[in-house]
N, C-alpha and C positions, 0 to 999 in steps of 0.2 A: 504493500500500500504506500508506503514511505517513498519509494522508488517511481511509482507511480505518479505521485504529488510532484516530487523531483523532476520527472520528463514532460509532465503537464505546466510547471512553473517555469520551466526551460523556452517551454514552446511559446507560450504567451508573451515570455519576455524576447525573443527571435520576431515576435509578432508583429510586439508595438516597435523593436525596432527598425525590421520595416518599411512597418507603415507610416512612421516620425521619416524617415528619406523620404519616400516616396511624395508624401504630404509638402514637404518643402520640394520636391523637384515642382510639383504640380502646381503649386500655387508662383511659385519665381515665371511657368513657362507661360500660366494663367494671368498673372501680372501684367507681362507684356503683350499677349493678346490683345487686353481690354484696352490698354493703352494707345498700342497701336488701332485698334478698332476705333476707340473714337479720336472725335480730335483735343490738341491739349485743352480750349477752352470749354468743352464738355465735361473731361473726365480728367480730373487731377490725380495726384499719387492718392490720395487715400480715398475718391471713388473710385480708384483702379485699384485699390485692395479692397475696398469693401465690396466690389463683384465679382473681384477672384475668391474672397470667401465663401460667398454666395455659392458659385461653381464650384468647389473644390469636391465637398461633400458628394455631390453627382458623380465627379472624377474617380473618386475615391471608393465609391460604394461598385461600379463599373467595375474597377480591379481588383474587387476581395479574391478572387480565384487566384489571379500573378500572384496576393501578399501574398497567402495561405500557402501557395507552392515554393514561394523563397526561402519563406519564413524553418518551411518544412526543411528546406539543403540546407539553410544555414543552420539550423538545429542539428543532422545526423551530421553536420562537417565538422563540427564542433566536437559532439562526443565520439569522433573517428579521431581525428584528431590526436586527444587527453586518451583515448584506448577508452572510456567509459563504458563501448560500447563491448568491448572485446571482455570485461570484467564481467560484463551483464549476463553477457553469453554464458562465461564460465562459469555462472553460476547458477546454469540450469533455466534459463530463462530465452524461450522463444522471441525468434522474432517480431512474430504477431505478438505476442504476449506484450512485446514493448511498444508498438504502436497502439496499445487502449488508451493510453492516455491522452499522447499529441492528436488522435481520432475525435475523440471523447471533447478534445478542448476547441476542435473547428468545428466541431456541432455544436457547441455554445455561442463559437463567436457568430457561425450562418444564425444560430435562434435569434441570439441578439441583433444581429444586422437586419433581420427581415422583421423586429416586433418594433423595437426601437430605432434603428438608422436609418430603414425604411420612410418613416413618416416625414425623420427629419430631412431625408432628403426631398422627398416631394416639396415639403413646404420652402426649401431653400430652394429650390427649381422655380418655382413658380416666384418667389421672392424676387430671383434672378433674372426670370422673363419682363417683371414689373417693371424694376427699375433699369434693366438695359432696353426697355422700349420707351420707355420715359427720356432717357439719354436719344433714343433714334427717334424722338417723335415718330413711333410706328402708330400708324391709322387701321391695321390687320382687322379684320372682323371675330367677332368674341363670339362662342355660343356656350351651350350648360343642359344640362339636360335634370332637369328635380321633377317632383313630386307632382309637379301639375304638366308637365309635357316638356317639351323642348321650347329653349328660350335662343333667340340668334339676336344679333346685332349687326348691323351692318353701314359702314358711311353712303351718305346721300350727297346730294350738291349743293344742300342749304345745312344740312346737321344730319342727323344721326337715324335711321328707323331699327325699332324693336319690334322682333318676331316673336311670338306665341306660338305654340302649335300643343295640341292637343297628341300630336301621334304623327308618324312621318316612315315613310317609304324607306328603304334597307341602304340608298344610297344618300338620301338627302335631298332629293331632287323634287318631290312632294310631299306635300304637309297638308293633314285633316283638322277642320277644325280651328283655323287662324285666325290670329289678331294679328293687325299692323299698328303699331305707334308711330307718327310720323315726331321727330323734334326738329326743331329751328336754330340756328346758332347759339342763340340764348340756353338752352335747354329747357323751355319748354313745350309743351305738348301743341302741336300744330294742326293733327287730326288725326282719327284712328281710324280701320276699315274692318269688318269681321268678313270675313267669307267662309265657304265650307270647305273650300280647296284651294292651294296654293302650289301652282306650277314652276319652277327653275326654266326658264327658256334662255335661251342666249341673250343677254340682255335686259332682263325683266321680269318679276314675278308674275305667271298670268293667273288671275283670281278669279272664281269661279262662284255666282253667287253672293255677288259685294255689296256691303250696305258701309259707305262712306261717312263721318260725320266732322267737322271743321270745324276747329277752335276759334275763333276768332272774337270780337266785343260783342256777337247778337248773345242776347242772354239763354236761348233756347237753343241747342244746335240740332236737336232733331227735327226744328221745322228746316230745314236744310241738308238735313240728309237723305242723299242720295242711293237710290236702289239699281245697281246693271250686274248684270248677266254674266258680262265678262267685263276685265280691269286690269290696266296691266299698269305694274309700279316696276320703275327703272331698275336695275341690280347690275354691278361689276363682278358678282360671287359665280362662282364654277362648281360643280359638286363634289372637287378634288378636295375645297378650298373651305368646303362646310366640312367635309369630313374630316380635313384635316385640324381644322380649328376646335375640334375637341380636345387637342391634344395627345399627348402621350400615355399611355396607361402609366408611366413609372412616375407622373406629374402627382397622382390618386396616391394619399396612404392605405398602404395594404387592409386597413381596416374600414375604409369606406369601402374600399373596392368592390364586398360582393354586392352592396348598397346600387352602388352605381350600376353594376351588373346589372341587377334587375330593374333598376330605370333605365338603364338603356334600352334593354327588352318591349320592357311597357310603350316606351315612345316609336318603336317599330325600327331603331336599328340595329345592326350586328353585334353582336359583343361578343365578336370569337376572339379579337386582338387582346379583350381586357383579359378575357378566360384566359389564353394564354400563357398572358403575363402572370395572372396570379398564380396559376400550380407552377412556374418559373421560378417563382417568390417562395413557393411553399417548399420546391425540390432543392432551395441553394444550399441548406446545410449539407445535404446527401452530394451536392456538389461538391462542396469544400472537403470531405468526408474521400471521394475519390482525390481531389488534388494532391491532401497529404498521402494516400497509401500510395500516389503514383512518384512521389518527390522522394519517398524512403525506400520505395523500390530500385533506385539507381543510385541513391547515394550511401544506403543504411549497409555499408560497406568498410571493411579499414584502408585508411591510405595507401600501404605497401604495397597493394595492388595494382595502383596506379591508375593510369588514365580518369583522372579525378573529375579535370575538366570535361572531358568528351561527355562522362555520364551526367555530369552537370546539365550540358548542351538537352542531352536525351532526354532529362524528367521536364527538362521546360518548352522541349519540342512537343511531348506526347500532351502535356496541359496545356498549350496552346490547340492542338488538336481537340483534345475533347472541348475547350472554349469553341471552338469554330464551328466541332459538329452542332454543338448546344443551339448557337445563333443560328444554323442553316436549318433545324430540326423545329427553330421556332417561327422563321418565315417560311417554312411549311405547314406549322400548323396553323398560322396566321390567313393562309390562302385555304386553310382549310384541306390540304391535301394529307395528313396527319390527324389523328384524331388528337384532343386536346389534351390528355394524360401521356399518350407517345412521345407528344413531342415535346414537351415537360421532364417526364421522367425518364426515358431510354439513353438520354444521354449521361447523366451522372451513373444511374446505375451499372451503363456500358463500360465505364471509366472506375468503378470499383471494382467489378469483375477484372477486368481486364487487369487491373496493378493487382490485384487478389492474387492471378494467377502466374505474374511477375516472380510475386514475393515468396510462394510458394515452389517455384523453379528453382528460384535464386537460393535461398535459404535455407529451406526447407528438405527440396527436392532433391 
């Protein structure tokens, strides 16, 4: 148990060291990024670190699999190294036996990263997007999807219109059920229109069943409100451009997400990306779980061996691979050509078998 404590206290401290480099590589290359992105009388040095900080966290939460796998060589390099591991052995103690613990400590740190870092990084994403579109004056169109339907936004030629929609078609391109808010420079409400359908054409919402009504100083705007059939209000939006404007599933903390899920559903569109993401989120300890058996597999060796580097080379070649399968295995199941647990789970699990069977070759065998 004692020994145990010992390779688990070893690991974490390989962990945070690191992730303390890497944290500063990221933030000095993020620095200059935002610096050079904007110009100097926009973004000075300290809102050029307060949006590398902002970002960093995204950076950082993206490479737990690299930490975990470093963290993993520079731990067995170490007790290769002082012979630790060569004493360990001698004393009746498997291989496997001694990976329980640095195992046991990446399935903590994936818990923790996916209950906890998880949220933090959404919310400093989004924090992120705030204020570097504040700095670019971006004009982008906004949308959300809650409890009452889908909400959109989108710029006008005088101000701003807000969409309503009760429920909407799988691509974005029809909406049941609509409200239009029109605004004016000022921000306020200039007139509103309900229809029962709302079409995306090249250039224009066409409305189907429209009852218009205009703000203006008559005290009554229903004796002025207008009844047609069809109605077309101007638009620059594309359906690339609504669906993209949801955003990212990784922008969501894990614990709204299945929230969101099923308003997405409700509002009539897809939520195979967010599905995805989330058993993504759910399989990363079992990820991190493979990175270390694949890092002890090529290095949980003594030096006199030799070729110290090469096998280096190997445990960050094959976790690079499993990284790539992971990401190719999720824009399959993003398109849906993957069921949503496959493409989620076959790859970590692919990557523990796989060093399982390393270690038992190597070792063992």
């Amino acid at each position: 148990m004692k020994l145990d404590l010992y390779f688990g206290r070893r690991f974490f401290g390989a962990f945070l060291l690191v992730t303390s480099v890497f944290f500063g590589i990221v933030f000095l290359i993020d620095l200059v990024e935002q610096m050079r992105r904007f110009s100097s009388d926009q973004v000075g040095l300290m809102e050029g670190m307060r949006l590398a900080l902002l970002n960093a966290p995204s950076s950082m939460y993206r490479m737990l699999p690299l930490l975990v796998i470093l963290a993993t060589i520079t731990l067995f390099l170490s007790l290769a190294r002082t012979s630790e591991m060569v004493v360990t052995r001698a004393s009746g103690r498997s291989a496997l036996r001694s990976l329980v613990a640095p195992v046991f400590s990446a399935i903590i740190i994936g818990v923790i990263g996916v209950a906890v870092f998880n949220p933090i990084v959404a919310a400093t994403s989004k924090q992120f997007e705030i204020v570097s579109s504040r700095y670019a004056n971006s004009g982008a169109s906004i949308s959300s999807v809650s409890d009452k339907g889908l909400w959109l936004r989108q710029a006008s030629g005088d101000g701003q219109i807000v969409i309503q929609a009760q429920r909407s078609n799988l691509d974005g391109t029809r909406f049941f059920g609509v409200v239009f808010y029109g605004f004016d420079a000022t921000g306020a409400v200039s007139y509103r229109i309900n229809a029962a359908e709302a079409v995306l054409e090249p250039g224009a919402w066409v409305l189907s069943k429209a009852k218009r009504w205009t703000f203006d100083a008559q005290d009554n705007p229903e004796t002025a409100a207008v009844l047609q059939a069809k109605l077309e209000v101007p638009s620059d939006l594309t359906r690339d451009q609504i669906r993209d404007s949801f955003g990212e599933p990784s922008a969501i903390p894990i614990w709204e997400l299945p929230n969101f899920i099923s308003q997405l559903k409700r509002a009539g569109f897809s939520a195979l990306q967010h599905q995805v993401w989330l058993q993504m989120e759910l399989a990363n300890p079992a990820l991190l779980a493979a990175m270390v058996l694949i890092g002890a597999g090529f290095t949980m060796r003594h030096t006199r061996f030799g070729r110290t580097g090469l096998m280096v080379l190997f445990a960050v070649l094959l976790g690079f691979s499993i990284y790539f399968l992971r990401n190719f295995a999720q824009v399959l199941g993003e398109n849906g050509q993957l069921p949503v647990y496959v493409a989620a789970w076959a790859p970590p699990l692919a990557g523990i078998c796989m060093s399982l069977g390393l270690l038992l070759h190597t070792e063992d065998g």
